[in-house]
GULO-647546 format. One record per residue: residue in one letter; x, y, z of N, C-alpha, C, O in turn. Coordinates in steps of 0.2 Angstrom, whole numbers, plus 5000, padded with zeros to 4 digits. Layout:
! residues N
aXYZXYZXYZXYZ...
***
This chain:
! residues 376
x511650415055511050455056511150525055511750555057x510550565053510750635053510250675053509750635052x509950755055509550755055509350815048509750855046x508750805046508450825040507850875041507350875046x507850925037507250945034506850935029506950955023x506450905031505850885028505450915023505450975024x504850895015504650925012504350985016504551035016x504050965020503251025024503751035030503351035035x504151055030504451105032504751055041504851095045x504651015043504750975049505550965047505950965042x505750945055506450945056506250865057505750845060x506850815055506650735058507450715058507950735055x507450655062508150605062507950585056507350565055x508450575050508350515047508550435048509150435047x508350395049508450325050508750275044508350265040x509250265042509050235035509150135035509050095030x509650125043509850075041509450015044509050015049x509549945041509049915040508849885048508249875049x509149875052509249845059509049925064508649925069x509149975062509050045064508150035063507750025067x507850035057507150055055506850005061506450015065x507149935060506449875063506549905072506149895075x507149925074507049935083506550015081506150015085x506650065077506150125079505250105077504850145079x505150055074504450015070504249975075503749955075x504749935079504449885085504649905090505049865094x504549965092504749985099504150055100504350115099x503650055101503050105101503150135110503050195112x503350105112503550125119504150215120504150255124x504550185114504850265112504650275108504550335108x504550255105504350295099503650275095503550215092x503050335096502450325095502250345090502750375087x501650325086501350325080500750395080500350405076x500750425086500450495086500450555082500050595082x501050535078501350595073500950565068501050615064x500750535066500350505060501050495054501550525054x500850455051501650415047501850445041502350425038x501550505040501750555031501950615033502250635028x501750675039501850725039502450765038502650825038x502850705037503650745034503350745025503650795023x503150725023502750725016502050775013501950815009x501650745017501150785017500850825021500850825027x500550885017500250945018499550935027499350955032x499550855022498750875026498750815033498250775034x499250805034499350755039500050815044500650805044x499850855047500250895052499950845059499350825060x500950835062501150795065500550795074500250765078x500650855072500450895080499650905082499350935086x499350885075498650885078498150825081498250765081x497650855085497450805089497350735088497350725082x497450695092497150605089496350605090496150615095x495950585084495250625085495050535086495450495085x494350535087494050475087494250425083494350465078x494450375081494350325075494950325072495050305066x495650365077496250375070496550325074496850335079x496450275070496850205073497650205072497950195077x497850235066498350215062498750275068499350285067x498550305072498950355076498850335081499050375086x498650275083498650265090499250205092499650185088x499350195098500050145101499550105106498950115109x499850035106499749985111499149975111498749955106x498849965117498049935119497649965113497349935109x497550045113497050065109497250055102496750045098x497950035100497950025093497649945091497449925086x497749915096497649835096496849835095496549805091x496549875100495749865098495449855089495049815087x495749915086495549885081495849855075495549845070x496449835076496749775073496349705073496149675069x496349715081495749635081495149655078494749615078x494849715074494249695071494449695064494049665060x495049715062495249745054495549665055495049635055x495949635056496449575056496049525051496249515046x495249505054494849425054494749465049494249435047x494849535043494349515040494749515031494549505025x495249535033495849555026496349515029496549495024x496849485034497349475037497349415036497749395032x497049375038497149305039497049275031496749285027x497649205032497749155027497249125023497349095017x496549135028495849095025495749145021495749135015x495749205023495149245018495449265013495249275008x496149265015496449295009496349255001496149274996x496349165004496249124998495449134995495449134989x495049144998494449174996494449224991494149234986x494949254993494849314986495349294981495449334976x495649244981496149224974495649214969495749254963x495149184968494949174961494649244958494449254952x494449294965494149344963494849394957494849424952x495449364962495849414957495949414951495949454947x496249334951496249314946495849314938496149304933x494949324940494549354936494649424934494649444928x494749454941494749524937495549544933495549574928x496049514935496849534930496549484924496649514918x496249434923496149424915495649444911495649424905x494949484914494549504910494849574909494749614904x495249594913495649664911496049664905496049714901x496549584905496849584899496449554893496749564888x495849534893495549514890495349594886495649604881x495049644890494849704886495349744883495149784879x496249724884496649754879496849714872497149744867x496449634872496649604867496549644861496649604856x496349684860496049694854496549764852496249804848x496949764853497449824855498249804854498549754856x498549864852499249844852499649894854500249884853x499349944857499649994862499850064856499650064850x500150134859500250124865499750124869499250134866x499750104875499250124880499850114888500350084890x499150154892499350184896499450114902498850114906x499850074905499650024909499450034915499049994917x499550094918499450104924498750124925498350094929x498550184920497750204918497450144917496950134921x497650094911497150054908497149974912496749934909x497649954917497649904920497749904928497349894932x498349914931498349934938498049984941498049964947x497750034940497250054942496450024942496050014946x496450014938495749964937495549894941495049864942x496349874942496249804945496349824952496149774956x496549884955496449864962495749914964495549914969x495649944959494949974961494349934962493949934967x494449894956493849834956493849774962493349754965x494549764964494549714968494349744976494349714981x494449824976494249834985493449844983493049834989x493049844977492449864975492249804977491849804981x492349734974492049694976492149644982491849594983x492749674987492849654993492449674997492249645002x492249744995491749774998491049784998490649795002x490949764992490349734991489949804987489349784987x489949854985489849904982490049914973490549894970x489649954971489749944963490250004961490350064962x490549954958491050004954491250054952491750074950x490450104951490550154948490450204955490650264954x490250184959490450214966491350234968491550274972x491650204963492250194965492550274965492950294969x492450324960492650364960492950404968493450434970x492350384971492350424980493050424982493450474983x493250354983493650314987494250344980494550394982x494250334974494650364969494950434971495550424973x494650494972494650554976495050564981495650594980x494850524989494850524993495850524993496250564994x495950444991496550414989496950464986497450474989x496850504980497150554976497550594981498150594983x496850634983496750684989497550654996498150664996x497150624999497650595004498350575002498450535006x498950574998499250554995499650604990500150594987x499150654990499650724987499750764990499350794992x500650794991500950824994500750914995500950964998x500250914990500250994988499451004991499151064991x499250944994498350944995498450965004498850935009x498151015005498151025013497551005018497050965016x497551015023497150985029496451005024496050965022x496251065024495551095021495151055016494551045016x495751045012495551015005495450925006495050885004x495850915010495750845011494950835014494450795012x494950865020494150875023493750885021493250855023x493750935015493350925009492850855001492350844998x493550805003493650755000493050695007492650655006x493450735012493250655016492750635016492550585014x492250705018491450715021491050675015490750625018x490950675009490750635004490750555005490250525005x491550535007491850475006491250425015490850385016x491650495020491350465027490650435027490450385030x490150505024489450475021489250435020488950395024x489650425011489450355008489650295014489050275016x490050285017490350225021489950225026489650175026x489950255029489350255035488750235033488450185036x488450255028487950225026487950135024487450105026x488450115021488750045021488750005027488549945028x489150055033489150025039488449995042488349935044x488050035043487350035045486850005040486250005043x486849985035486649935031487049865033486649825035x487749845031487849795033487649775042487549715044x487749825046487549785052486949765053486849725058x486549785048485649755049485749725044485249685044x486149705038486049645033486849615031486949605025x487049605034487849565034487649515028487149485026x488449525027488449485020489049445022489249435028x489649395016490249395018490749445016491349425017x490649515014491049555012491349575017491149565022x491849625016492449665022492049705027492049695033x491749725023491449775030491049745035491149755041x490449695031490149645037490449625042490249635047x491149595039491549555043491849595048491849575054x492049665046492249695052491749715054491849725060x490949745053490549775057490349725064490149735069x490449655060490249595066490649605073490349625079x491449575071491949605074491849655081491649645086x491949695077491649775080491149765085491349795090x490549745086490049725090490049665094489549655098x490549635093490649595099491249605103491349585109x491649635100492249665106492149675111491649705112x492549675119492449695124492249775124491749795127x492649805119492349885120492149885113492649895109x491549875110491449865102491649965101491750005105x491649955094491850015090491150055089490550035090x491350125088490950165088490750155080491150135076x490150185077489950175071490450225066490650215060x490650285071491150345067491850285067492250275063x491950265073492650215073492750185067493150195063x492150135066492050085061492150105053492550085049x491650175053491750225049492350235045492450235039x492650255050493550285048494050225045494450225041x493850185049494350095047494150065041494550055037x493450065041493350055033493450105027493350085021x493450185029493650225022494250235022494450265017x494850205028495650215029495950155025496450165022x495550105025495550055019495650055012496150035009x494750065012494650095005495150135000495350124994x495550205006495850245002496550224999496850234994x496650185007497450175004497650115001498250104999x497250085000497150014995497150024989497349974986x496950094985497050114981497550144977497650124971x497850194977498550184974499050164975499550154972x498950134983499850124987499850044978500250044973x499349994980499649934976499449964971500049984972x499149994967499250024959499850034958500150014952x500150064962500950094960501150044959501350034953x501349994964501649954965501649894960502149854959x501149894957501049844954501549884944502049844942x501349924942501449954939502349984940502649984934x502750014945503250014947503649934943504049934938x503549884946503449824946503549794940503949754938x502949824937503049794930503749834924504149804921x503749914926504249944923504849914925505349924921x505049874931505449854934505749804929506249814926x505149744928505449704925505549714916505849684912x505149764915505349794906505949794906506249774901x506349834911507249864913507549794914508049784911x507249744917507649704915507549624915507549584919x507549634908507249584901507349484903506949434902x507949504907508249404910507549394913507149354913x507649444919506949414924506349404922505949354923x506249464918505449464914505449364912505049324913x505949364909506149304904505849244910505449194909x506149254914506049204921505149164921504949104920x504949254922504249244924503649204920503249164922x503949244911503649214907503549124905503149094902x504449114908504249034906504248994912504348934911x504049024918503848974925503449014928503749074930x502849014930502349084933502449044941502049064945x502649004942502748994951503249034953503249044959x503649054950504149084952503649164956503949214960x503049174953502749234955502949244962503449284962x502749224967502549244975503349244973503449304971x504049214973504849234976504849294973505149344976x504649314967504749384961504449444967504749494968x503749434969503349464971503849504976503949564975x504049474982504349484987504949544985504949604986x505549504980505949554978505849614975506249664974x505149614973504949674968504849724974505149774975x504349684980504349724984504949774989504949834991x505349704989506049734993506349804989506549854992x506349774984507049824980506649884978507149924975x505949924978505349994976505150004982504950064983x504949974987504850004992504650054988505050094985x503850074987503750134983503350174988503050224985x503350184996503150225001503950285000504450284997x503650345005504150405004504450385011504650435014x504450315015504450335022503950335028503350355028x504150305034503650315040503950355044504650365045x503350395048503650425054503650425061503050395063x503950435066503750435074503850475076504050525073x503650485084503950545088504050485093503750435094x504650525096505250495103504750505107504450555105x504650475112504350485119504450495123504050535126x505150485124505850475129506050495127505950495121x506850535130507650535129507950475125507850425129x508050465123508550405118509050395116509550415119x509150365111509650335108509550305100509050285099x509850305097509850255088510450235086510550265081x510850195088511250175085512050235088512450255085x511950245093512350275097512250355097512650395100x511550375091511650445093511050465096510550435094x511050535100510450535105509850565103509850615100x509350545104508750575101508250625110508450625116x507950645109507650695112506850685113506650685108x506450685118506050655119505550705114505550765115x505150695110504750765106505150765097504850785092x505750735096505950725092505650685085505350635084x505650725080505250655076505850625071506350655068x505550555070505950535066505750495060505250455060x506150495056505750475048506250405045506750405042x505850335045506350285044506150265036505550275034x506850255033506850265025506850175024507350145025x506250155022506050095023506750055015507150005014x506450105012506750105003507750085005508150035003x507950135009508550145012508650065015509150045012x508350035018508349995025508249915022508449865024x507749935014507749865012508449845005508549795002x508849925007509449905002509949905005510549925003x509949875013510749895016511049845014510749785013x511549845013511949805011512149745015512149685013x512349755021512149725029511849665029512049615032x511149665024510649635024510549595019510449535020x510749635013510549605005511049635001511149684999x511349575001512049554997511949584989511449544986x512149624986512149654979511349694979510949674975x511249734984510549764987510349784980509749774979x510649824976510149854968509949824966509449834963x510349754965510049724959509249664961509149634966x508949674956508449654955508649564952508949554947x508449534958508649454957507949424960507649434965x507749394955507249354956507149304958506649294961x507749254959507949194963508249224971508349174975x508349284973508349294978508349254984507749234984x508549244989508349204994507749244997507849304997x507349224999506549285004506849295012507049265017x506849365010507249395017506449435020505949445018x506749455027506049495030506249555026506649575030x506149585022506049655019505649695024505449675029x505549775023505049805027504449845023504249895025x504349815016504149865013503449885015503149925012x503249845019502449835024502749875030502249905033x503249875031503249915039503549855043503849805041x503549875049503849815053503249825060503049875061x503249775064502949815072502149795071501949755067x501749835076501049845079500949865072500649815069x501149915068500649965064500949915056500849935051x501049875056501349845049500749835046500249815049x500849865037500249875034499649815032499649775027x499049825037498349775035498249765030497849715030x498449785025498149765018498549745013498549755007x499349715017499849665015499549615012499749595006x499249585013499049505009498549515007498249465006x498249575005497849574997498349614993498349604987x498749654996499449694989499549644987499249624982x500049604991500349514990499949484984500249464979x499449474985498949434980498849464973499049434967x498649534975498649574968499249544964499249494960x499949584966500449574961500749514960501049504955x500549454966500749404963500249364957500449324953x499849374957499449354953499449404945499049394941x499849454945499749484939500449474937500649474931x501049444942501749434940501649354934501849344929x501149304941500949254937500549244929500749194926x500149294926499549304923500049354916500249344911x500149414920500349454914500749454908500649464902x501549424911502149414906501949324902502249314897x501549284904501349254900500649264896500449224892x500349304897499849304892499949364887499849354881x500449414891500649454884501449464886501749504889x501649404881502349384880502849464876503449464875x502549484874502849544870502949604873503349644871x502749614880502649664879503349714881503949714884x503049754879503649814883503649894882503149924879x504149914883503850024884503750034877503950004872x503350084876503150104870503650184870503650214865x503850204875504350254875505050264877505050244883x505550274877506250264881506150274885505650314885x506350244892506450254899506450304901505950324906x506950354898506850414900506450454902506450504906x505850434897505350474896504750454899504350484896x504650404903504050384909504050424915504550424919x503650444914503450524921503350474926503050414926x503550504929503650464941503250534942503250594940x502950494948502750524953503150574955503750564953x503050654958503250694962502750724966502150734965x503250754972502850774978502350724982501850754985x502450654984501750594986502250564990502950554990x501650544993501750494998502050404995502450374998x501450394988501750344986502050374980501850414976x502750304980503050344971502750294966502250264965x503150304964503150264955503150294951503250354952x502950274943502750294938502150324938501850284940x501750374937501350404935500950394929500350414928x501250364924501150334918501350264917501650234921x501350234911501550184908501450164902500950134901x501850194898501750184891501950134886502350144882x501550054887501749984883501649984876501450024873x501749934875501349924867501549834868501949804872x501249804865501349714863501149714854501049754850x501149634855501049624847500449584847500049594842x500349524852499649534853499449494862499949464866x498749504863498749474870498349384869497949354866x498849364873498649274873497749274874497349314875x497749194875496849194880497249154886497749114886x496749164890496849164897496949064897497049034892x496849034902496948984903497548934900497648884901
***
């Protein structure tokens, strides 16, 4: 361990090893989730400001649990998740249906992962699609290192509106979409949520549903272009999707990092930490220790399924793991065999990545094919 300065100017322990991350992620008792989880990253997440009504993701213990139990029933669970498979499934093949006609180049990340998880939080939520820009924004905004507290706040007020107005609609006309489900939730709880509570948890959703699995999905894909055996895998057994998924996950870990603050005097691995201390566990780092995952670089499809962390580990492990899950497995299954050709339209070198963000990846994706199958 050692300790680091950080993009935005913060001083943190860096954590990197894999047994090191899951005790500072399951242990909130030292180490609290107050600091909010990017301010070693972003501008507009300073560690040290208040915890204001509704910031769940900043809260520890009892108050963080209250809205877990309302966020859980309505995206978490093994039921609902199966509920939205066929909706995925639609949307990743009417997507590839709209490039059939096409042989690139084209942009995949513009013209297909972004589009497929915008579509699928639009119709999770029950709102049309071209509202999506908001949440489009919001996302942008939240997630760019150069964007500060002002400018974010500028983006929210918009975003909190629209949602608010959603919330208060669905509580007087519930439907089975997300929000309904969590506004129900929310109203029968021992301490139900406040309307701004409610507010926050469905546009902290919204926001971050959209580029984290974009990337991811698109990361993912350039992954297996680089390397051709695996691609080959998927294309002639799409069961193999969910064991693929998992690795894809392991080995991109496409977050920059969570962070904590010490509560207590401590300890990590025998060196001492300082109560007030923050510290930054390198998820990416932790799912490559070697310790852990025997030949950690390589990209192995047949992998045994290890606990990875690329969700997080703990209280705070990320709520909207099992529709990411969903998404890319379902486009690992669906993609490499309906466009059996495809591959980069430009050398490696030349695919711009993300710089300065919370989430990484590629920025682009420049494919080409020779043609797109039909679905079934």
């Amino acid at each position: 361990m050692t300790k680091v300065l950080c993009p935005t100017g913060i001083e943190a322990w860096l954590v990197t090893r894999y047994a090191d991350v899951r005790e500072v992620l399951g242990d909130q008792e030292r180490f609290s989730a107050r600091s909010g989880q990017a301010g070693h990253v972003l501008l507009n997440q300073p560690p040290g400001a208040a915890v204001e009504e509704g910031d769940f993701n900043r809260m520890d213990s009892t108050d963080h649990l209250r809205f877990r139990r309302v966020i859980a029933p309505a995206i978490t669970t093994v039921k609902r998740t199966e509920l939205f498979r066929p909706l995925v499934q639609r949307v990743v093949d009417e997507l590839l249906d709209a490039l059939a006609g096409e042989t690139g180049p084209v942009d995949l990340h513009a013209r297909f992962s972004t589009p497929l998880t915008s579509s699928v939080i639009a119709e999770l939520l029950d709102v049309p699609p071209e509202d999506g820009v908001l949440f489009h924004n919001a996302a942008r905004a939240l997630f760019d290192g150069h964007v500060d507290t002002e400018e974010l706040e500028a983006v929210k007020v918009p975003l909190y509106a629209y949602v608010a107005e959603l919330v208060a609609q669905r509580v007087q006309e519930p439907g089975e979409d997300v929000i309904s489900v969590m506004a129900a939730k929310a109203q029968a709880a021992d301490q139900p949520l406040t309307q701004l509570e409610l507010t926050k948890v469905a546009s902290g959703l919204l926001a971050a549903g959209y580029d984290t699995t974009a990337s991811l999905i698109t990361y993912g894909i350039l992954a297996l272009l680089r390397n051709p055996d695996q691609l080959a895998l998927l294309r002639e057994d799409p069961s193999a999707a969910p064991n693929a998924a998992e690795e894809l996950l392991r080995l991109l870990s496409n977050g920059s990092g969570l962070m904590r603050v010490a509560t207590v005097d401590t300890e990590i691995a025998g060196t001492r930490i300082a109560a007030g201390d923050y510290v930054v566990v390198a998820l990416q780092s932790a799912n490559q220790d070697p310790e852990r995952f025997p030949l950690p670089e390589r990209l192995d499809l047949a992998r045994p399924r290890g606990a990875h962390l690329a969700f997080g580990h703990g209280p705070h492990q990320c709520p909207g793991q099992h529709i990411a899950r969903l998404e890319l497995t379902t486009v690992l299954a669906t993609l490499p065999r309906r466009i059996p050709s495809l591959r980069l339209a430009v050398p490696f070198e030349e695919v711009p990545f993300k710089k300065d963000a919370a989430v990484l990846g590629p920025a682009r994706l420049p494919v080409a094919w020779d043609e797109v199958l039909p679905a079934g």
